[in-house]
Each structure stands twice: as C-alpha cells, then as structure tokens.
SEMARVO-473201 format. One record per residue: residue number from 0; x, y, z of N, C-alpha, C in turn. Coordinates in Angstrom, 3 decimals. Example, Ala and Ser with C-alpha at 12.3 -4.5 7.8 and 13.67 -1.06 7.14 Angstrom:
@resi:0 | n.c1:13.190 | n.c2:-5.690 | n.c3:7.800 | ca.c1:12.300 | ca.c2:-4.500 | ca.c3:7.800 | c.c1:13.200 | c.c2:-3.300 | c.c3:7.800 $
@resi:1 | n.c1:12.850 | n.c2:-2.250 | n.c3:7.080 | ca.c1:13.670 | ca.c2:-1.060 | ca.c3:7.140 | c.c1:12.900 | c.c2:0.030 | c.c3:7.870 $
This chain:
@resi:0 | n.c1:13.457 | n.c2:-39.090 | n.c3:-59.162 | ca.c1:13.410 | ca.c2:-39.636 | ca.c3:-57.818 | c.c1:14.853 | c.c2:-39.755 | c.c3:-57.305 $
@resi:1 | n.c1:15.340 | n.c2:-38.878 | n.c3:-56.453 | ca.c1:16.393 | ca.c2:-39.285 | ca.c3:-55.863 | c.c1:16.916 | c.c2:-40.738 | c.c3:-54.819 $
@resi:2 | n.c1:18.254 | n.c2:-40.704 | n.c3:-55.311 | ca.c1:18.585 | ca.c2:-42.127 | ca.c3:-54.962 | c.c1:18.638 | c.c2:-42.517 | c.c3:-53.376 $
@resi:3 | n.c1:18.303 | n.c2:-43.223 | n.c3:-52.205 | ca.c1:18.421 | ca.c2:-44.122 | ca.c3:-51.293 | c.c1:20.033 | c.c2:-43.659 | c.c3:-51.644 $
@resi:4 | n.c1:20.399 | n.c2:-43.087 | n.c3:-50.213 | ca.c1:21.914 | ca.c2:-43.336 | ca.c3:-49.678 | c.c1:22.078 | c.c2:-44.579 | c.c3:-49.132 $
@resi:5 | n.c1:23.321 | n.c2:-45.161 | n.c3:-49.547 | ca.c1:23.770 | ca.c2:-46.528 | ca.c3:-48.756 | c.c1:24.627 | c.c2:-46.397 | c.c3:-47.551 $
@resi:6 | n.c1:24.699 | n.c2:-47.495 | n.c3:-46.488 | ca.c1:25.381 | ca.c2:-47.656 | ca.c3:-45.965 | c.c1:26.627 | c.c2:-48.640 | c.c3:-46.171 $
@resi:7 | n.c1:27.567 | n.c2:-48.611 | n.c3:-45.200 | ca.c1:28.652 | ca.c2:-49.543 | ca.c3:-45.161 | c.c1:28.640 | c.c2:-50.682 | c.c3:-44.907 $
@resi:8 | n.c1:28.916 | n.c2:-51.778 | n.c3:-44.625 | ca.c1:28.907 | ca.c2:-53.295 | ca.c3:-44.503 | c.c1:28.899 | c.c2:-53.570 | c.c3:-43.001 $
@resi:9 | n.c1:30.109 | n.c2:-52.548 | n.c3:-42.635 | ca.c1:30.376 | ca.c2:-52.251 | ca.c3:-40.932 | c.c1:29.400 | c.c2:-51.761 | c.c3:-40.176 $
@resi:10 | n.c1:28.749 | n.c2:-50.649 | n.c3:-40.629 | ca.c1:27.798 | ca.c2:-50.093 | ca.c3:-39.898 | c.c1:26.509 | c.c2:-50.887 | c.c3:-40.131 $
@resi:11 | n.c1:26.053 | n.c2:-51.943 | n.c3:-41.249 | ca.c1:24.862 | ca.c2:-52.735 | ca.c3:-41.077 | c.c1:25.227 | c.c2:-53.805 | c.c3:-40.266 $
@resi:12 | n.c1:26.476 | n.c2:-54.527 | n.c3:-40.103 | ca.c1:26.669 | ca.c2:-55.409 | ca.c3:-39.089 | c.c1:26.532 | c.c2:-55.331 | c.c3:-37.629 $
@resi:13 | n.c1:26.997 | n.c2:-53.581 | n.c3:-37.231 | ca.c1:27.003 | ca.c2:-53.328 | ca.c3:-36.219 | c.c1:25.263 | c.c2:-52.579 | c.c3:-35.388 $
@resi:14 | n.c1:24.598 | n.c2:-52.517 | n.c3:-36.788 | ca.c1:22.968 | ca.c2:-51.995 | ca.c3:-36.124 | c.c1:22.566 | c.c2:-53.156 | c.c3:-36.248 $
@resi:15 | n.c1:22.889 | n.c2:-54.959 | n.c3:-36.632 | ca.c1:21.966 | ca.c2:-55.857 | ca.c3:-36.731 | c.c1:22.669 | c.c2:-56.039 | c.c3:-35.426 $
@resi:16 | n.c1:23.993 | n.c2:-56.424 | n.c3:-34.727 | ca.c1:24.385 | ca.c2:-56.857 | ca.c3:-33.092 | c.c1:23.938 | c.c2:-55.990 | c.c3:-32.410 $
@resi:17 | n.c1:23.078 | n.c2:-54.639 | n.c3:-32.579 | ca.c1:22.830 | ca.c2:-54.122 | ca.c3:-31.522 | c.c1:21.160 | c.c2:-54.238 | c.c3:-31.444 $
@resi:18 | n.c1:20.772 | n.c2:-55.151 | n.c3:-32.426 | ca.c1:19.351 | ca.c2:-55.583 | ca.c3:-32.859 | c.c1:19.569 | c.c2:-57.147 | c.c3:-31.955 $
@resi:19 | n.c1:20.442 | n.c2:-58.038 | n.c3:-31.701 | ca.c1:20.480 | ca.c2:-58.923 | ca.c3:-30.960 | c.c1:20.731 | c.c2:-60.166 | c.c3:-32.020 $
@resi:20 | n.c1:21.677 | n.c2:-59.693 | n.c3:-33.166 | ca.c1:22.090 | ca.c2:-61.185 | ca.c3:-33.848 | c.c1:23.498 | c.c2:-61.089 | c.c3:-33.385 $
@resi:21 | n.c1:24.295 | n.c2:-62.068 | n.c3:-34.072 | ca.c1:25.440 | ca.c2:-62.147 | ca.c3:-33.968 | c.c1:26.120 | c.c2:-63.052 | c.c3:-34.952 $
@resi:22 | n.c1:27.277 | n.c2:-63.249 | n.c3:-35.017 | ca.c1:27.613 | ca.c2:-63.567 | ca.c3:-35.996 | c.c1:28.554 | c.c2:-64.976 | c.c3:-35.675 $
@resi:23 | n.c1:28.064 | n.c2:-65.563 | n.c3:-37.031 | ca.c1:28.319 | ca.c2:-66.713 | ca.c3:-36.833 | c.c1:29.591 | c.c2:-67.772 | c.c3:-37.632 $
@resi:24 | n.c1:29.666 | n.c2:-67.039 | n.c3:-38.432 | ca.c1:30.984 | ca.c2:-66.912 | ca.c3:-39.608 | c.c1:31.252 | c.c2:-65.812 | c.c3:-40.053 $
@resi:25 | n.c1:33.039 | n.c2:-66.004 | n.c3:-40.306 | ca.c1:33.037 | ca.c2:-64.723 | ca.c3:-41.290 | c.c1:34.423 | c.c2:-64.913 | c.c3:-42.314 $
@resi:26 | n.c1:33.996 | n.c2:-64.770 | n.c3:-43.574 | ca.c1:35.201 | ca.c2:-65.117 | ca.c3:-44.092 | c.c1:35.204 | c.c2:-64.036 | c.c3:-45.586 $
@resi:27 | n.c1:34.584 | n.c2:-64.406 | n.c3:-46.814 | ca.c1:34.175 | ca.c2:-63.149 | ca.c3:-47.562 | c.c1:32.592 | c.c2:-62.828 | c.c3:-47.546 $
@resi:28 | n.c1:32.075 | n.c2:-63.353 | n.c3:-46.731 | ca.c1:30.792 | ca.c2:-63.236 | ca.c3:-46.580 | c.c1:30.642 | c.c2:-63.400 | c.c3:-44.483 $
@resi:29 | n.c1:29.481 | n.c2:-62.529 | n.c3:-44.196 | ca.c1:29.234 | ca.c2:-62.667 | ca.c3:-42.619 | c.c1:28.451 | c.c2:-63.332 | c.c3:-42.587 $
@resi:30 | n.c1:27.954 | n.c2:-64.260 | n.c3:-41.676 | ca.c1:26.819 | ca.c2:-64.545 | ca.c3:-41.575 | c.c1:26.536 | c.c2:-64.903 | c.c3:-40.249 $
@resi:31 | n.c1:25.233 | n.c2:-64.102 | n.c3:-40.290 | ca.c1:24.487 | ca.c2:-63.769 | ca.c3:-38.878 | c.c1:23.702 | c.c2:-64.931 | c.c3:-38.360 $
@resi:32 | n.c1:23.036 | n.c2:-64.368 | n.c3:-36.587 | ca.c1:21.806 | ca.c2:-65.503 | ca.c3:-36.529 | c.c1:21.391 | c.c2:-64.610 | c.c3:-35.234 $
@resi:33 | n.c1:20.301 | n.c2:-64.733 | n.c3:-35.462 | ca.c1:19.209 | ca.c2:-64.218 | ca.c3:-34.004 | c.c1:18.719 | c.c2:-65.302 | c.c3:-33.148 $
@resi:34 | n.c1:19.452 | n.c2:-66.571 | n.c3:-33.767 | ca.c1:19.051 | ca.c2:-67.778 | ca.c3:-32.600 | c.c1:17.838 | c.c2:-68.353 | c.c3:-33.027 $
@resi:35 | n.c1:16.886 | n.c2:-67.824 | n.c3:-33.811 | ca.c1:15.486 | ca.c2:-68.451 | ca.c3:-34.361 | c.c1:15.721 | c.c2:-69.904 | c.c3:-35.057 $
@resi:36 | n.c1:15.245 | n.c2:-70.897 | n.c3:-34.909 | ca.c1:15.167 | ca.c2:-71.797 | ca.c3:-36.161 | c.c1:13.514 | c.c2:-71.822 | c.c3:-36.293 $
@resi:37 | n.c1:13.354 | n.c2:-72.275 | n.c3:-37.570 | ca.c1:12.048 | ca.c2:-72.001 | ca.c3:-37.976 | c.c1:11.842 | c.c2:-73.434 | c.c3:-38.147 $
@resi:38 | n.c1:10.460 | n.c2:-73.680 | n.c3:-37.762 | ca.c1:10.230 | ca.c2:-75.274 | ca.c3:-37.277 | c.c1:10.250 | c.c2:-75.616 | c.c3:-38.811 $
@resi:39 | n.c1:10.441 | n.c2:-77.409 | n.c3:-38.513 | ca.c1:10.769 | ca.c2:-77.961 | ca.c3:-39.731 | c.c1:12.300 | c.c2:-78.125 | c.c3:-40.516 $
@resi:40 | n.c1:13.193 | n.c2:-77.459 | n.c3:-39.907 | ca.c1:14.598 | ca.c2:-77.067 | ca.c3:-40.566 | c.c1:15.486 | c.c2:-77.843 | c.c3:-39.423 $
@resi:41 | n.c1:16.943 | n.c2:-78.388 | n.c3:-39.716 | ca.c1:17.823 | ca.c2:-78.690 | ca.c3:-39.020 | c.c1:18.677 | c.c2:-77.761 | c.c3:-38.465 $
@resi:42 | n.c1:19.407 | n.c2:-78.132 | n.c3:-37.527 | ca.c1:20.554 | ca.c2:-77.101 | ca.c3:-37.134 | c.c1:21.896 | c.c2:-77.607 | c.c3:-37.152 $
C-alpha cells in the first residue's frame, strides 16, 4: 500500500484560514479557532 503524501505545517495552516479559522496563538505550537464553543465549556 503506498504511503499518503504529507503536507507542510504552512500549507495546513493556510487551507484551515481559508476554511474560516484563525489563529489564536503561536509560539512552538499554533493554535486555531473557528469561533465555536461547544455548550457546557468556558471561554
């Protein structure tokens, strides 16, 4: 079974902002948000 090509870090960041998240930190890790909170959780 051939292997699933990967992508880059850059190019998954940049197809999730053009999916409508954005980012909310970034330091050695990104971290995103689409604005959802899921009931029950704080913000």
């Amino acid at each position: 079974m051939p292997k699933i090509p990967g992508i880059s870090s850059n190019a998954a960041v940049r197809a999730l902002q053009k999916a409508g998240f954005v980012i909310i930190r970034q330091g050695k890790h990104i971290v995103m948000s689409n604005g959802f909170v899921p009931p029950g959780t704080t913000q």
